[in-house]
VOGU-3710 file (C-alpha; in Angstrom, 3 decimals, decimal comma):
1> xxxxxxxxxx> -11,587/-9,449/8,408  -8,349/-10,467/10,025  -7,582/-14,231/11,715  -6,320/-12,009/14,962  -9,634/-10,045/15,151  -11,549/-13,117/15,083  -9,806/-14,603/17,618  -9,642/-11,500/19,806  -13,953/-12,070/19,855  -13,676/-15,511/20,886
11> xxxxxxxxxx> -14,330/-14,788/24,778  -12,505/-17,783/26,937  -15,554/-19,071/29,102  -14,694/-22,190/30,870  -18,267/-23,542/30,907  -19,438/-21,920/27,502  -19,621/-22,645/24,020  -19,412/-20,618/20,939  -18,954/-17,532/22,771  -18,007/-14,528/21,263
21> xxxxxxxxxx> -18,112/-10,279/21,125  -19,689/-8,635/17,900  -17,447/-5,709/18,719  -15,419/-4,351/16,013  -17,168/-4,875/13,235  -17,025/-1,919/11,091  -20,599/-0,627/8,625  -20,567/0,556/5,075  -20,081/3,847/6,446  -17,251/4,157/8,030
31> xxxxxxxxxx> -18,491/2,999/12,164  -17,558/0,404/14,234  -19,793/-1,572/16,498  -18,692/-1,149/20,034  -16,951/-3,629/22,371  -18,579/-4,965/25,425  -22,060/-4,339/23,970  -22,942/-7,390/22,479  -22,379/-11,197/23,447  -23,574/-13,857/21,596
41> xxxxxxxxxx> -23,184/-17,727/23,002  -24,519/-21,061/23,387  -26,400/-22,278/26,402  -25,238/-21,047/29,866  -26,283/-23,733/32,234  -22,337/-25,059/32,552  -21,309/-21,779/33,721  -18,536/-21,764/36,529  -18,428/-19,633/39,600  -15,225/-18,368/37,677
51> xxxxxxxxxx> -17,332/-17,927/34,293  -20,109/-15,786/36,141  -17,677/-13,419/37,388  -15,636/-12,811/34,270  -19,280/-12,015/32,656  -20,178/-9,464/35,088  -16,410/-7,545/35,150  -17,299/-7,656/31,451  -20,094/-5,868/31,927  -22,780/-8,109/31,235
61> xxxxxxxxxx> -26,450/-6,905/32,358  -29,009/-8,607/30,281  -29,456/-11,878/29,602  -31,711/-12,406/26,259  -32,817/-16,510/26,737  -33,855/-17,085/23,024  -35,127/-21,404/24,084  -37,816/-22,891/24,404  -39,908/-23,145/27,562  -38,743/-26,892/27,700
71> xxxxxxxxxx> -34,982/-25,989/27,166  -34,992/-23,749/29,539  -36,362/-26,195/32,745  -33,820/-28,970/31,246  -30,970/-26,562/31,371  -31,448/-23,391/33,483  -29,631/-20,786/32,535  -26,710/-19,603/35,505  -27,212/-15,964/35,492  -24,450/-13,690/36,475
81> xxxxxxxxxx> -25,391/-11,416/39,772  -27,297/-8,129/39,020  -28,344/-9,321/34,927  -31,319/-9,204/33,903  -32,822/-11,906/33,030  -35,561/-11,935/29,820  -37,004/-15,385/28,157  -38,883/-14,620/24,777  -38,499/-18,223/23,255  -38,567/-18,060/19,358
91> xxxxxxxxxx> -40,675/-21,012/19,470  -43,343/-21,559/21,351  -42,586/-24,976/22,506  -40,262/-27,374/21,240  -36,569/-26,746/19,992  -37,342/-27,090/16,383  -33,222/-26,702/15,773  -32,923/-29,967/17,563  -29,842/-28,728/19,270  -31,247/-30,225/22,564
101> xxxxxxxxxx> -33,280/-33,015/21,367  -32,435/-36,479/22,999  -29,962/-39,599/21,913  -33,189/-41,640/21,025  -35,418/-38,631/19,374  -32,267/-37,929/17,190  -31,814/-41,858/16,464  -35,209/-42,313/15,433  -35,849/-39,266/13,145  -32,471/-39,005/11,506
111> xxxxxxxxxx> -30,610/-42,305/11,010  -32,028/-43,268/7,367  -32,114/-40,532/5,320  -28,669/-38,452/4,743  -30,361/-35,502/3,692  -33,018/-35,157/6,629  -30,909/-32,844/8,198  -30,328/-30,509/5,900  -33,903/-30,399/5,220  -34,934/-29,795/8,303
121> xxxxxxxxxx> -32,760/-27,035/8,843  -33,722/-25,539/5,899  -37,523/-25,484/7,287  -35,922/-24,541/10,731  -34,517/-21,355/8,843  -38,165/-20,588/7,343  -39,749/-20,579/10,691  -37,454/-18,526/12,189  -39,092/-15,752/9,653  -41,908/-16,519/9,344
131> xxxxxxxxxx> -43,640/-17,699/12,742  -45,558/-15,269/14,800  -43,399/-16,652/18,211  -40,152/-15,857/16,170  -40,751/-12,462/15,091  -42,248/-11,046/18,783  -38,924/-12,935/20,474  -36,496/-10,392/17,664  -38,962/-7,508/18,739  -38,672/-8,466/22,141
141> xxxxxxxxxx> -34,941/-8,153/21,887  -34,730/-5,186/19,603  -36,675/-3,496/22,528  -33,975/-4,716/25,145  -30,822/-3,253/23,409  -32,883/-0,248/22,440  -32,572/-0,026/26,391  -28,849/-0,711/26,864  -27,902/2,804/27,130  -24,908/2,590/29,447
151> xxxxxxxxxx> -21,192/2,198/28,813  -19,596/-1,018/28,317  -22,882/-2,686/29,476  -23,162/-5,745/27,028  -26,508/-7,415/26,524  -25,907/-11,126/26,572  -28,299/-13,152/23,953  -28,493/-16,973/23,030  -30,161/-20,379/22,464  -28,844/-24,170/23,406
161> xxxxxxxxxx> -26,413/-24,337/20,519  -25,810/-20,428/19,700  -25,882/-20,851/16,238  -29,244/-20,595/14,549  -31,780/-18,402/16,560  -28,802/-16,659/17,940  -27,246/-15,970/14,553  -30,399/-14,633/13,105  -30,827/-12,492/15,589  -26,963/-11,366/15,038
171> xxxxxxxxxx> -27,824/-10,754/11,383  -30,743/-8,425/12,800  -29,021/-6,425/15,045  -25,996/-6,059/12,867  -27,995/-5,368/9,875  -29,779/-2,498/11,810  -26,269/-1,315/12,875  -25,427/-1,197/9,050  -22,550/-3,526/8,993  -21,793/-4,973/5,609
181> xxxxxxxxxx> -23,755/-8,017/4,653  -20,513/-10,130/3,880  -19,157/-9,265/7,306  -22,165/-10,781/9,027  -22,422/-13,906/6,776  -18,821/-14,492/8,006  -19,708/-13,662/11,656  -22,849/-16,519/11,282  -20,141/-18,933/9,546  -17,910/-18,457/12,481
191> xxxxxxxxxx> -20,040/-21,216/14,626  -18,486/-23,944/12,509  -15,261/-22,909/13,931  -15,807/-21,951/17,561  -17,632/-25,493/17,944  -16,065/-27,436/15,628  -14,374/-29,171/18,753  -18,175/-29,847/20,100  -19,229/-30,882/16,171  -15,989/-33,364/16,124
201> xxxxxxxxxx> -16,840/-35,223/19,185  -20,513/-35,602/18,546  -20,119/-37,112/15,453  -16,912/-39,443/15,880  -18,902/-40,747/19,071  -21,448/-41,005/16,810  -19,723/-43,432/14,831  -17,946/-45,108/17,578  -21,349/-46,472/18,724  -22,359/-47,639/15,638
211> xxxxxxxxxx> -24,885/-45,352/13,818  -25,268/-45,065/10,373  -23,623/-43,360/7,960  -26,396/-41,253/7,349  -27,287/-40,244/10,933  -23,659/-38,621/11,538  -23,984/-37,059/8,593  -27,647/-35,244/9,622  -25,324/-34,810/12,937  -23,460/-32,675/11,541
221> xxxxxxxxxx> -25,958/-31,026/9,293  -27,551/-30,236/12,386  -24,910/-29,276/14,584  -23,520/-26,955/11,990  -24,063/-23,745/10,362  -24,294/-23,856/6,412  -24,594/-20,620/3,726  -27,981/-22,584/2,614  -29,190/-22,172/5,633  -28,327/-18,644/5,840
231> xxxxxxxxxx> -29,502/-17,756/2,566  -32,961/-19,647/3,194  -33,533/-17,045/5,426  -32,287/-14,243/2,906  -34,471/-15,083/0,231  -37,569/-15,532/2,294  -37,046/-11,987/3,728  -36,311/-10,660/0,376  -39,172/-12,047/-1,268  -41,628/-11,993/1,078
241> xxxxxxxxxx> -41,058/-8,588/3,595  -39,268/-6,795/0,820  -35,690/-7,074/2,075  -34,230/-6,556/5,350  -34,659/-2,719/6,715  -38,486/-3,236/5,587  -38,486/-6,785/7,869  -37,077/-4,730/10,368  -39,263/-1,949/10,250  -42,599/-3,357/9,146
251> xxxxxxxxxx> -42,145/-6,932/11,033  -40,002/-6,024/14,215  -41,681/-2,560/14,922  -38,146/-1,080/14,782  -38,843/2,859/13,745  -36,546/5,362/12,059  -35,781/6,673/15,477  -34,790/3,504/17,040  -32,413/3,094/14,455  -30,660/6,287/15,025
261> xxxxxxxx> -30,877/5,249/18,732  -29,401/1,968/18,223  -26,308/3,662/15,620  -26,344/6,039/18,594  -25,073/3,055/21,183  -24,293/0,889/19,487  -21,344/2,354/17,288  -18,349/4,234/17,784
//
């Protein structure tokens, strides 16, 4: 995993955050995932005119909207022309990542304790396993690249921050794809670099204004991806579904078939 193929994944959208290709990644047996097949990003409701047409010259056609129903009428997503667009929230309704929660919700819930944070991510991380709204949205959008059968046609997925529904449902589709688990723990870790611009201002306003020591750090406990988090995840489908293929089979409805058919368009 080189710095310069990193970088080259790191898409320059004007109005977007965390955006980035999971092309090029290569499996344990010997494949490569495709370019312009796979987008993952942050919210697109700052989109420019400029932004929507670079995402449909890249190809874009569907647009997998992973938020809540009250994310999604605070900050509408600006769909390119001719994408599909498909809403399967992973929870049913609040943002239990926080990632769009308000100034005063945030103040009130995380400015004592300096581990709040990091616990509530943790139980974010469980949820996004375990709950019966979580695992239909990953079918849901198993079943949408299953239908992404042309050519440097990219399906498009994401949440408000792009870093915790979104990477889990990364670590699905690359896990199906048979890329190598350390590969996609790096590819989840990558969030803490592509937004650590968004992560630095958030917290040093944070301080600026006066909040506690312990709310910037829950900040940026929140704000941030952490291997804990990851592996929360991990061990819960380990323990409980019998480890990932069987979560993907048994949990997902994802068959032998539509594996092959995924490999199939998925991989070079």
């Amino acid at each position: 995993m080189t710095e310069l193929m990193d970088n080259d994944r790191i898409l320059d959208v004007q109005g977007g955050v965390n955006f980035r290709e999971l092309g090029g990644y290569a499996t344990v047996d010997g494949h490569t995932v495709k370019w312009h097949k796979l987008l993952r990003t942050a919210g697109l409701a700052n989109l420019t005119p400029s932004d929507l047409q670079r995402l449909t010259d890249y190809g874009v056609k569907t647009d997998v909207d992973f938020r809540s129903r009250d994310e999604q009428k605070q900050a509408p997503d600006k769909v390119p022309a001719g994408v599909t667009y498909q809403f399967t929230p992973v929870f049913p309704a609040d943002d239990e990542t926080d990632a769009s929660a308000s100034q005063v919700q945030l103040e009130e819930r995380f400015s004592a304790d300096n581990q709040a944070g990091y616990r509530h991510m943790l139980n974010v991380y469980e949820q996004m396993v375990t709950l019966p709204s979580a695992q239909q949205a990953y079918h849901n959008f198993l079943a949408e690249l299953l239908k992404n059968d042309g050519d440097s046609q990219s399906v498009l997925f994401h949440c408000t921050a792009g870093k915790d529904r979104t990477g889990l449902a990364a670590f699905f589709v690359l896990s199906a794809l048979g890329v190598d688990p350390q590969t996609i723990r790096h590819d989840y870790l990558m969030t803490n670099q592509t937004s650590a611009k968004h992560i630095n201002e958030t917290t040093t306003a944070a301080a600026a204004r006066g909040e506690t020591a312990a709310f910037v750090t829950n900040i940026r406990a929140l704000y941030t991806v952490n291997n804990d988090y990851f592996d929360t995840a991990m061990r819960l489908i380990n323990t409980q579904y019998g480890g990932t293929l069987d979560y993907l089979h048994d949990v997902l409805g994802l068959s032998r078939g539509d594996l092959q058919t995924l490999k199939q368009l998925y991989l070079d």
